[in-house]
N, C-alpha and C positions, 0 to 999 in steps of 0.2 A: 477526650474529644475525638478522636480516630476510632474508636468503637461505637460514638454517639451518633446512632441515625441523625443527619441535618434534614431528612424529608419530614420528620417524626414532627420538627417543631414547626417545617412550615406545614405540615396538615391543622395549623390552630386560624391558620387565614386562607387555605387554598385546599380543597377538599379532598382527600385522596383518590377519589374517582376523577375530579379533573387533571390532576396529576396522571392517571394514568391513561387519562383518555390524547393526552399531550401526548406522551409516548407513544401511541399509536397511530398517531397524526403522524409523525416525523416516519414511521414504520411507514408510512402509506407514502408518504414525498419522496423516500429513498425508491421505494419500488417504482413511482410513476416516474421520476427522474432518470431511473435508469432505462426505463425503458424507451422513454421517449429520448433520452440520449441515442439509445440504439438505433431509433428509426428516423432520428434525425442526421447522424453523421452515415448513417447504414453501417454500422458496425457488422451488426449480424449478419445482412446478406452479405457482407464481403466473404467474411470470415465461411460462412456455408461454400458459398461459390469457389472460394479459393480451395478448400476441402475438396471439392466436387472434380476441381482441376488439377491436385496433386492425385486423386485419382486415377486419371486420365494418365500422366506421365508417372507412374510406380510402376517399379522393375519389378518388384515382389509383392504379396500379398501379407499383412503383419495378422497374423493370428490373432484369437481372442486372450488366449494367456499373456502373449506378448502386450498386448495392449493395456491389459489388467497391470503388467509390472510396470509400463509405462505412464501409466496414471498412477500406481504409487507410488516412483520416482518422481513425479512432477509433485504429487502432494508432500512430500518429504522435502525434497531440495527448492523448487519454487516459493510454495505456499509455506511451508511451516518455519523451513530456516531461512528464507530468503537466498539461496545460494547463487542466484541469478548476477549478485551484487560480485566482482572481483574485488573489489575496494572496502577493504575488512571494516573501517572507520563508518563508511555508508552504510555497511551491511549491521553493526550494532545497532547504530541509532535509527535504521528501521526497523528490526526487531524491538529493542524497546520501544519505537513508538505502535508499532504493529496492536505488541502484545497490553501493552497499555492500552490500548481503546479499546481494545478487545474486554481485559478487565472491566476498564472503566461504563462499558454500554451495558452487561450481564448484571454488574453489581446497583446500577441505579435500577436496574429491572427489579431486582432481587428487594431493592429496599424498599421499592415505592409499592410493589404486590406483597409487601408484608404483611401479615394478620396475624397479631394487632396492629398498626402503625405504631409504636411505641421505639423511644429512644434505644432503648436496649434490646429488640427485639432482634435484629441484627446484628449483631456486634463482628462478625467475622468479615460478613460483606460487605460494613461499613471501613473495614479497616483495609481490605484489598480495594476498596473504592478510592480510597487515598491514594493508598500505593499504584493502582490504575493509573492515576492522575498524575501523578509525581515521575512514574518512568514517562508517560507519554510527553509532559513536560522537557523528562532530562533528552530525552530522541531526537525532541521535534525542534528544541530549540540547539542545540546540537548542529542538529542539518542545518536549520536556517542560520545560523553565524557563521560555522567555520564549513563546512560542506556542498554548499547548494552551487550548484554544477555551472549556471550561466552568471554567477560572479564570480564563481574562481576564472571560468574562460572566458570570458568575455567583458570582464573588469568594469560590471556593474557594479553599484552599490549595493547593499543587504537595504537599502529603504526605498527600493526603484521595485514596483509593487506593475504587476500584469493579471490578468484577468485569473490566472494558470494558479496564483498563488491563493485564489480566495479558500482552496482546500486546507492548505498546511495552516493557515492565518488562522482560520474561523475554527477548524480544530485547536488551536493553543490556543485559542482564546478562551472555547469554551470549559477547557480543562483548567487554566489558569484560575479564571474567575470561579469556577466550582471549587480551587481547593481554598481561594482568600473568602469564598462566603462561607465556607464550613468554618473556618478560624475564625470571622467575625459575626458571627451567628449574634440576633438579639438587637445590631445596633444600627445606625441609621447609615454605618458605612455598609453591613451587613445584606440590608435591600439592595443598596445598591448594587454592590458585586453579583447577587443574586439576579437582578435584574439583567443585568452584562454576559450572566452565564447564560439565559434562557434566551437573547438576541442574538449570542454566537452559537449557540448550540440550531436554534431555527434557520441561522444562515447554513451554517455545517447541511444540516440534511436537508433543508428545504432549498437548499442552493445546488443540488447535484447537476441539475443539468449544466449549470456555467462553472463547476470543477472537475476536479478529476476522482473526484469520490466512484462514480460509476468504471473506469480503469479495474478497479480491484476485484470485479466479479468476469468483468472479460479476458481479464490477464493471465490467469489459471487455465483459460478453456486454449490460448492463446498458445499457451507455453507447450500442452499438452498435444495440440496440433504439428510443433512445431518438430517436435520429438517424433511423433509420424513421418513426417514427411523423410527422417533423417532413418528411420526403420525402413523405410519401404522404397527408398530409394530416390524417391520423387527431386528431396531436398529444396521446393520450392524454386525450379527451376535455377538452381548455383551449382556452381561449379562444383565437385566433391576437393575436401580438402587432401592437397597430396604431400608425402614425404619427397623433397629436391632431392636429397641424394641415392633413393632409389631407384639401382640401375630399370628397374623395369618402369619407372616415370620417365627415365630419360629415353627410353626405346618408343614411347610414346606419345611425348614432346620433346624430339629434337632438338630443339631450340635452347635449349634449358642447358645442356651442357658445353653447347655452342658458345649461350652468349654471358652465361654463368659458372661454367666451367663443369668437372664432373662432382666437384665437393663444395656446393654453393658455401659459401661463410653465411655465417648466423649474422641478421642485419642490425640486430641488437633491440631495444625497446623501443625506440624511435620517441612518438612523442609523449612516450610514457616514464622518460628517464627520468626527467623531475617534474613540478609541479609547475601548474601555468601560472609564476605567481610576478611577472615582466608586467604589470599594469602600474 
């Protein structure tokens, strides 16, 4: 069953050119989704403008090499491992769900451009399709139980549902129901799930503009910027981070060993000591 194309058998009622024409529809919802996300919150022009303006205030000029190592530090630590995450628990269960959907969108590509369509004609991409499905599952639901950030602090329930969640929902949903229609293939529960998979899977892409699916292509250019701004001095208009018991800080801001003495004490984690779990 984990080797057997499930597309193989719906090609006997649903034509593999519609199939694939389906796929390219949902390709085409993601692209105009995000883009009109873009011109609708002005993502882009900020993000350019703000660019434009850490220009203006940069102390130095960051080279082209520098810049080269700084975009593959962002694609290393942001985009591939997530390092963005301090919270190790958060940072797995996005990468599995990351690299699960990741999986999971390449291998339905892979089975449904098969030639032949045939049960067996896949067998490799059928089985990381599972497994696509199954880590995205283990991540997503993961976060959503024990992890998602405005129930733990703010002592909502896990079924107090906001416009914000329709990306994480409609994604495990449509993973979910793809892997119970692959295991009920044939039966009358079978359609059904099947049907469930192709309604979440339409909201997932064709819902971009009302989630946060478009996030993941601005977040990268985002991170990348940000890492400039900390090269060349700008820093986005903030403060530079300084060392308190550096005599040459305190020659600099007086104050500091005035009203914190010359060897500030460590102020400790503050409200990172335990978890917010007083609700």
């Amino acid at each position: 069953m984990f080797t057997s194309n499930p597309f193989a058998d719906l090609a006997n009622v649903i034509p593999q050119s519609a199939m694939q024409a389906y796929i390219i529809l949902m390709i085409l919802l993601v692209f105009g989704g995000t883009v009109i996300d873009m011109i609708h919150k002005k993502s882009a022009k900020f993000f350019f403008a703000n660019a434009e303006k850490a220009k203006l205030n940069a102390k130095r000029e960051v080279s082209g090499g520098e810049k080269v190592s700084l975009a593959v530090s962002t694609l290393t630590n942001e985009v591939l491992t997530s390092g963005e995450f301090s919270n190790p628990k958060r940072r797995i269960s996005h990468l599995f769900t990351m690299y699960g959907f990741i999986i999971f969108v390449i291998t339905t590509v892979m089975q449904i451009w098969a030639s032949p369509l045939a049960a067996d004609a896949t067998p490799t991409a059928t089985l990381w399709w599972h497994i696509g499905a199954a880590m995205l599952c283990f991540g997503g639901y993961w976060f959503w139980f024990f992890i998602r950030v405005d129930v733990a602090a703010e002592g909502r329930a896990w079924y107090d549902l906001v416009k914000a969640d329709l990306f994480i929902l409609s994604l495990l949903a449509t993973c979910t129901f793809a892997l119970l229609w692959s295991f009920n293939r044939g039966g009358n529960m079978g359609w059904l799930f099947f049907a469930l998979f192709i309604l979440s899977s339409t909201i997932l892409f064709g819902g971009v503009l009302w989630s946060k699916f478009a996030h993941m292509f601005f977040k990268p250019a985002a991170a990348f910027q940000k890492k400039i701004t900390k090269a060349d001095g700008s820093r986005e208009n903030l403060p530079a981070t300084y060392d308190l018991t550096d005599p040459k800080v305190h020659a600099l801001f007086p104050d500091i060993p005035e009203y914190m003495g010359k060897n500030p004490e460590n102020m400790g984690l503050g409200i990172k000591r335990e978890s917010p779990n007083h609700y």
